[in-house]
C-alpha positions in Angstrom: 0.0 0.0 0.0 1.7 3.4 -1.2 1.6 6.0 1.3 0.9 10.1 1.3 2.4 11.8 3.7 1.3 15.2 4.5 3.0 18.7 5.4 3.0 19.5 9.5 -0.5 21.3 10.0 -2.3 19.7 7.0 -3.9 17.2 8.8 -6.7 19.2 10.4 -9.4 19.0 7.4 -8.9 15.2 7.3 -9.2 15.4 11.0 -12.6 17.1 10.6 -13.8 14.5 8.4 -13.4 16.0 5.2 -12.8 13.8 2.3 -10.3 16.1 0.2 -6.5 16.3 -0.1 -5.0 19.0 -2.2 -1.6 18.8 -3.9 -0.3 21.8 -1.6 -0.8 19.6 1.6 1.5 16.5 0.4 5.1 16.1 1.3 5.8 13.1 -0.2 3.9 10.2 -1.9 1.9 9.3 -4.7 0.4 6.8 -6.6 -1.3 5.2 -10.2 -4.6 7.0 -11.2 -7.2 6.0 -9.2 -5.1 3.8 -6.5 -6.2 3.5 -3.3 -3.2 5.0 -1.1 -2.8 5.6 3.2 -2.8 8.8 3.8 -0.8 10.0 6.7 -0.2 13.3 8.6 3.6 14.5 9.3 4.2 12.4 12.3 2.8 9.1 10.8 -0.4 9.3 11.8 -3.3 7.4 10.3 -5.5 10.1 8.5 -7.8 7.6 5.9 -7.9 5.1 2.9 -8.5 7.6 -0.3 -8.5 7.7 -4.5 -5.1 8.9 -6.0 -5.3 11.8 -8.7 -1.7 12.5 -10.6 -3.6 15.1 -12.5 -5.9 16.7 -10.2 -5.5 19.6 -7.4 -7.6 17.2 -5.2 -5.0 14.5 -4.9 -6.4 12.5 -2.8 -10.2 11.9 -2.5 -10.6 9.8 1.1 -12.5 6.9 0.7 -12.9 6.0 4.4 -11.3 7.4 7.8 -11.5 4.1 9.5 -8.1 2.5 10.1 -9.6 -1.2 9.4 -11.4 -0.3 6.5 -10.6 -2.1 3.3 -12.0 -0.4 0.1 -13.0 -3.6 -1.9 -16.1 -4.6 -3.4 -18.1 -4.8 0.2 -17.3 -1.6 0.7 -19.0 -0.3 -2.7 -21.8 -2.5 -1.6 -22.2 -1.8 1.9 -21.7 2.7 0.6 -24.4 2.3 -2.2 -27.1 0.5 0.2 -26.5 3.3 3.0 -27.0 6.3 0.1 -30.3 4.2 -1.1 -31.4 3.7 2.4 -31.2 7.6 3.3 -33.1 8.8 0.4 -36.4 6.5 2.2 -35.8 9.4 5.1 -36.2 12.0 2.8 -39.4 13.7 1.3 -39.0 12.6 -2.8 -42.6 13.2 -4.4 -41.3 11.8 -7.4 -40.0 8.5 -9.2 -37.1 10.3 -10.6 -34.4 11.2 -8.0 -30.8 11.2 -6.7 -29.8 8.2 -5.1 -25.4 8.8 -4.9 -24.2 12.4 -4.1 -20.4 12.1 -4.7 -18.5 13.0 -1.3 -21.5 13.8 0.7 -23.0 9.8 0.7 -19.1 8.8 1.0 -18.3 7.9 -2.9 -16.1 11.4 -4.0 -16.8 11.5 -7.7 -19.6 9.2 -8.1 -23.3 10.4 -9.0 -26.2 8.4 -9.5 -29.4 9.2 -10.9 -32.9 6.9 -11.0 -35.1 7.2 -13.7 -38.0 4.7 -12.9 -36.1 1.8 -13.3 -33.1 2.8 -15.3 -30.0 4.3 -13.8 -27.7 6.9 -14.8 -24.0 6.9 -13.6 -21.3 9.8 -13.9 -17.7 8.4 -12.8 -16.4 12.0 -12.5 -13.0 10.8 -10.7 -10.0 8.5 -11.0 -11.0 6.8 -8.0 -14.3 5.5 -8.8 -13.5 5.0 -12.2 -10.6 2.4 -11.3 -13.6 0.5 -9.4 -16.4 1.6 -11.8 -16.7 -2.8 -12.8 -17.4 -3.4 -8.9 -19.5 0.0 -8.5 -21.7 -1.1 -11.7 -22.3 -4.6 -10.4 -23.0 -3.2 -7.1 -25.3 -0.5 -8.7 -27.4 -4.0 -10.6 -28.6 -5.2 -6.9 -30.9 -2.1 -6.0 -34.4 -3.1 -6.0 -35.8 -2.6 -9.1 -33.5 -1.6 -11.5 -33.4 -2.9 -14.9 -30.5 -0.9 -16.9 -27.4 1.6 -15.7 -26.3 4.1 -18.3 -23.2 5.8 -18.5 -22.8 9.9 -19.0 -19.2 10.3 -17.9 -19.2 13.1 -20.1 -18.4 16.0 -18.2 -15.4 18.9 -18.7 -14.3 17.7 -14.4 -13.0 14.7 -15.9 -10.1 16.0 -17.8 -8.9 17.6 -14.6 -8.7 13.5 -13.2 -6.7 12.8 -16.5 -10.2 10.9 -17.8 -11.6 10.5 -21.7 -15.4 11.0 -21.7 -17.3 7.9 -21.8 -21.0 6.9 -22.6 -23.3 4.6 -23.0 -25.2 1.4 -21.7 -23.1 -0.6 -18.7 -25.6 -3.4 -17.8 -28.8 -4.7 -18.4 -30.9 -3.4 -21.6 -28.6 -2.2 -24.1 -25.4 -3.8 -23.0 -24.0 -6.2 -24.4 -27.3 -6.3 -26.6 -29.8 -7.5 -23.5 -27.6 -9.5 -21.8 -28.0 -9.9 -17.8 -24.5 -10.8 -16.6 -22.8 -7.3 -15.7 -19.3 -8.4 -17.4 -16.8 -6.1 -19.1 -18.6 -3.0 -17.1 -15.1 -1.2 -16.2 -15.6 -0.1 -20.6 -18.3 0.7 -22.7 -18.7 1.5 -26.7 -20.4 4.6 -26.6 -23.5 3.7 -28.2 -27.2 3.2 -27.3 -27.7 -0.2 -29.4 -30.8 1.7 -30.8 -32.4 1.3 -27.0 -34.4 3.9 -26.3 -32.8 6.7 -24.1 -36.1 8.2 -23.3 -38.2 8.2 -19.7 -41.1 9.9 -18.4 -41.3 10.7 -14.9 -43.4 11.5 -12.3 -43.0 14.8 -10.2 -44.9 15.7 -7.7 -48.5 16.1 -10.1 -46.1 16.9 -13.3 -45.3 14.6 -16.2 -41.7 15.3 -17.4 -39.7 13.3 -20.4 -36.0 13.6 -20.2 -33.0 11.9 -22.8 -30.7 10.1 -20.5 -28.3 10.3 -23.5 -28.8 13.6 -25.0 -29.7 16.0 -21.6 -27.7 17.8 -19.8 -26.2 16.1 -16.3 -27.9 12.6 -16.6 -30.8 14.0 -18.4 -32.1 16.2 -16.5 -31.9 18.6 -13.3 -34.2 17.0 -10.9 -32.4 19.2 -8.3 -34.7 21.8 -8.7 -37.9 19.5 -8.2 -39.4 21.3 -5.0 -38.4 25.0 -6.2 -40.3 24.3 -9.4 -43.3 22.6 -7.3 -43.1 25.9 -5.0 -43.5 28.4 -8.5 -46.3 27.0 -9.4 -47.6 27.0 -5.5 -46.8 30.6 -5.7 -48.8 31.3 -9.2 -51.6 29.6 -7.7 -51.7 31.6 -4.4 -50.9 35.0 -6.3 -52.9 34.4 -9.3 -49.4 35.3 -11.4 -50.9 36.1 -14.9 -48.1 37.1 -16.9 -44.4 34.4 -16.4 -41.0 35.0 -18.0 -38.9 31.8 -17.4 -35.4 32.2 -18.4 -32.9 29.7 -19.5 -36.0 27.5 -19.2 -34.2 24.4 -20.3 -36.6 21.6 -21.0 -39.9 23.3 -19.4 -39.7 21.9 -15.8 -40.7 26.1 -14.0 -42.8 26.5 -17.4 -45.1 23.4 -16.5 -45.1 24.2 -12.8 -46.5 27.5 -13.5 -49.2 27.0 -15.8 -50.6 24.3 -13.8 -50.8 26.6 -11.0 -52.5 29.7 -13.4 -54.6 26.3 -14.4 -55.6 25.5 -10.8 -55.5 29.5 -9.6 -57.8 30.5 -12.2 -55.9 32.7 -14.2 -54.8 30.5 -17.2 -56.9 32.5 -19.3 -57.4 35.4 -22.3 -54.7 37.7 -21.4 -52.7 35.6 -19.4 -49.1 34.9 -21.0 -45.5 32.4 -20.0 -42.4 33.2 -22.0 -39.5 30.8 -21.9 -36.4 31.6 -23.1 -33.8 29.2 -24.0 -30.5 29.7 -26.5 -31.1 25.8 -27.1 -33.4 25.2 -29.7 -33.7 21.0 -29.4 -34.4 21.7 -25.5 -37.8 24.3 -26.0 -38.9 21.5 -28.6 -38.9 19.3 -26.0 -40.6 21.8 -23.6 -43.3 22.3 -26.0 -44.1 18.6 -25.5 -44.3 19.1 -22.1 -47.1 20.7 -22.4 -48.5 18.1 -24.2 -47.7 15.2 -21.6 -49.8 17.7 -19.1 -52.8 18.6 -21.3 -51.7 22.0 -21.2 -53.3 24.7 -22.9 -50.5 25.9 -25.5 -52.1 29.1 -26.5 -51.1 31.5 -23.8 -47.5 30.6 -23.8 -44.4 31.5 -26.3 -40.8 29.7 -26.6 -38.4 31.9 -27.8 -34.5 30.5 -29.3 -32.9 33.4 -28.1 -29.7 35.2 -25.5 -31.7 35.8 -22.3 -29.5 38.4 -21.6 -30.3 40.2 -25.3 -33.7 39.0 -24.5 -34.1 40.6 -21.0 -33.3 43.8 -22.6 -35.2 44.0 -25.6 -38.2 43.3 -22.7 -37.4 46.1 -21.3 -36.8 48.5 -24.4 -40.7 47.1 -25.2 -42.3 48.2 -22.0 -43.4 44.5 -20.9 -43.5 43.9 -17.1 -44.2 40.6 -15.3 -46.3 39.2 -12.3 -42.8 36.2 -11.9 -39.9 35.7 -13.5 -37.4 32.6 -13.2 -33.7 33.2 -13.5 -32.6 29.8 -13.7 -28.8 30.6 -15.3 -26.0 28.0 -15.8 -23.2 27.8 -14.1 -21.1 31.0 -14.4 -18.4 30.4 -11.7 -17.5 26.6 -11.7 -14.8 27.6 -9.0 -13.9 30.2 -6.3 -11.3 31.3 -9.2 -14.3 32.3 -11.5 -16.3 33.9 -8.8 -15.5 37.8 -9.2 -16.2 37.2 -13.0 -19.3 35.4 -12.5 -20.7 37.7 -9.8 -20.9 41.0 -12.8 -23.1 38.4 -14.7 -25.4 37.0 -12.0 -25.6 41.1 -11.0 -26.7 41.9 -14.5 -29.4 39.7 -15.6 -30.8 40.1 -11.5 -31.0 44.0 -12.4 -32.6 43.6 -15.6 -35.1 41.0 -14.1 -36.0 43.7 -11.3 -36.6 45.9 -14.2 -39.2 44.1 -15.5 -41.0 42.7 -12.7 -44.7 44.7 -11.8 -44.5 45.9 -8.3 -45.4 43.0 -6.0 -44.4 40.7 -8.8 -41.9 37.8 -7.4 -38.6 37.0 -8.5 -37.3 33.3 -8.3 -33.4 33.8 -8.7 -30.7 30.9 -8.6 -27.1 30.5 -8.8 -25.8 26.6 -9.2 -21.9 27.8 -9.1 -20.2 26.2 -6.3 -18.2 29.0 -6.2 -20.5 31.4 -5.0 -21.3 31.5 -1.6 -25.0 31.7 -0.3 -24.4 35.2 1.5 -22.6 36.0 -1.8 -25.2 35.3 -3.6 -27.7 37.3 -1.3 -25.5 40.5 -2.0 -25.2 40.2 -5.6 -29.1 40.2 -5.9 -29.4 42.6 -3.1 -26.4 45.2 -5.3 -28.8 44.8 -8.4 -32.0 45.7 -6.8 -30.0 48.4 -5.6 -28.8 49.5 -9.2 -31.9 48.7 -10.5 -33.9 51.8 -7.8 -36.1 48.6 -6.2 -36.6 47.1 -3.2 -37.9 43.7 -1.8 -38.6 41.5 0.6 -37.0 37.8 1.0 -40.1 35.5 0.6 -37.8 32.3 1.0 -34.4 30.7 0.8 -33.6 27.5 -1.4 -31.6 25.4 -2.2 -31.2 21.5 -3.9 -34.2 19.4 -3.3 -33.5 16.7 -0.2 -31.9 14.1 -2.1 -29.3 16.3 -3.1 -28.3 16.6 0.3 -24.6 18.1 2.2 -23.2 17.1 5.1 -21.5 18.7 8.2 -18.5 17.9 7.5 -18.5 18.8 3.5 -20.4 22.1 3.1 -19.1 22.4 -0.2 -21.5 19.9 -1.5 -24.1 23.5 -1.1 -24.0 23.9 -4.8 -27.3 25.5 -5.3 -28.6 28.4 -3.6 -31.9 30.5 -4.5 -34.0 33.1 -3.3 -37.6 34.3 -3.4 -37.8 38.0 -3.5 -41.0 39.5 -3.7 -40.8 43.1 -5.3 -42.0 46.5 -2.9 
């Protein structure tokens, strides 16, 4: 077993329970991608079993702090039944949820995503792709599931020295229907011709998502309870006129219009606008609508820069009742964050612009590297700059199955506010 030793004083986050090592904290030591090395502090002393990165700034990625521990296939097993087991705690109104978190439910680098019955994996570092044969065939016991796909496609893992990958790893669509999870540490890349596509159930929404072609694993079901809350919120304030920006696939746009539906106000006059510089995703928002036997007429999907967009609103004169600033990620670390704050600043001052006083703003930032009390005064500086006022209605964050821990707070990705305009 190779060894990492670290510098005098860099033992104290390990110490704390936190599963990261960063090159800067490493004396000595080092290991193959992915191996599983001891890490130590200065004087020798055990710190925990972790994941090897020769590429990354996160060198080491601790598996376990437990001296005895031995990170083999029943410790995959025994880690995947504890994540499934926590999610029966939580409050999930919906067949499509998170079920592995990465570092929070003790597997750094692995997400998993259910579907119904189908699974959708992102090995995202070098540790859990060197064990991503046992971590498959571990995945293939959970109740009820019938396939795992692969979307190991994301930019974090060419900081871990990793190819993207994707495509089926067991059951329908691998190895053309077979049921014997063999050769799961590769796949080809292709679908077989299976179909990617799922419908699923949230909260009294039907959704369809692509596992292969949408974004994440197919779709961002870490907004589920913020979108549930919209359309509680159009309901209650009988919102008539909705601007939902990067609107994605529809998820706010459906919320909403089932609350006007239920509030009353779906009706002549009323109008949604979704905005969206993806023109494959607002097709599939449009069915959407369809799937809920929604009334099409009083909304518009419009291929277009929200940020052009939010500015042409206001050259026009149009005011809204809601809007929904649902950006992507601008600041993808702390690095990024003075860059990203002058665009989450700008599109919140424009929004304030345009909504009708007592109108409600739904603003979100998913950049882990912006705070939650930096976020509050970058929406806070653009009411400012905008001459408005408001009062915080709510905070939010990532629905329950997205969960962080004590002892990892960076796992608080997504932070949101409700702001209701004076």
């Amino acid at each position: 077993m190779k060894t990492i030793r670290l510098k005098p004083g860099k033992e104290r986050a390990a110490l704390r329970g936190h599963p990261w090592v960063f090159d800067t904290a490493i004396a000595s030591g080092g290991g193959d991608s992915g191996e599983t090395v001891r890490v130590e502090s200065s004087e020798g002393a055990f710190l925990g079993w972790g994941a090897f990165s020769p590429t990354s700034k996160i060198k080491v990625r601790i598996w376990s702090f437990l001296e005895e521990e031995r990170i083999d296939e029943h410790f995959f097993i025994r880690q995947i039944q504890n994540s499934v087991n926590a999610r029966s705690h939580f409050d999930i109104q919906s067949d499509g949820m998170r079920l592995i978190h990465g570092e929070v439910d003790g597997l750094p680098g692995l997400i998993v995503d259910r579907y119904k019955d189908t699974l959708v994996a992102q090995f995202l570092s070098a540790g859990v792709e060197r064990f991503k044969g046992v971590i498959t065939k571990s995945l293939a016991t959970i109740d009820g599931v019938c396939r795992i796909y692969e979307r190991s496609d994301s930019g974090v893992r060419t900081l871990e020295g990793l190819e993207p990958k994707t495509g089926w790893l067991w059951g329908e669509g691998h190895n053309h229907g077979t049921d014997s999870v063999t050769n799961t540490g590769t796949n080809t890349g292709t679908n077989t011709g299976i179909d990617t596509k799922i419908v699923i159930r949230e909260h009294d929404c039907l959704l369809a998502l692509d596992v292969e072609e949408g974004h994440k694993t197919g779709f961002y079901l870490d907004q589920r309870d913020s979108r549930k809350l919209f359309g509680d919120y159009a309901k209650r304030l009988g919102f008539k006129r909705v601007l939902n920006c990067y609107c994605y696939t529809g998820g706010f746009t459906v919320a909403v219009l089932k609350g006007m539906q239920a509030g009353g106000t779906l009706e002549e006059g009323a109008y949604v606008l979704s905005v969206d510089s993806s023109g494959p995703a607002l097709e599939r928002a449009k069915e959407q609508l369809v799937l809920n036997g929604i009334n099409s007429d009083y909304t518009e999907f419009r291929d277009a820069d929200v940020n052009q967009t939010l500015r042409e609103l206001i050259k026009s004169g149009q005011t809204f009742d809601a809007i929904v600033l649902d950006p992507p990620k601008f600041a993808p670390s702390a690095a990024h964050a003075e860059r990203a704050a002058r665009a989450y600043k700008d599109i919140n001052r424009l929004a304030f612009k345009l909504l009708n006083p007592k109108g409600v703003l739904f603003t979100f930032s998913c950049s882990g590297g912006i705070s939650a009390d930096l976020f509050h005064k970058i929406v806070a500086s653009a009411g400012t700059d905008a001459g408005v006022d408001g009062y915080i209605m709510q905070r939010l964050g990532a629905a329950p199955d997205h969960p962080m821990t004590i002892n990892f707070p960076e796992g608080e990705y997504l932070k949101g506010l409700v702001v209701l305009k004076k």
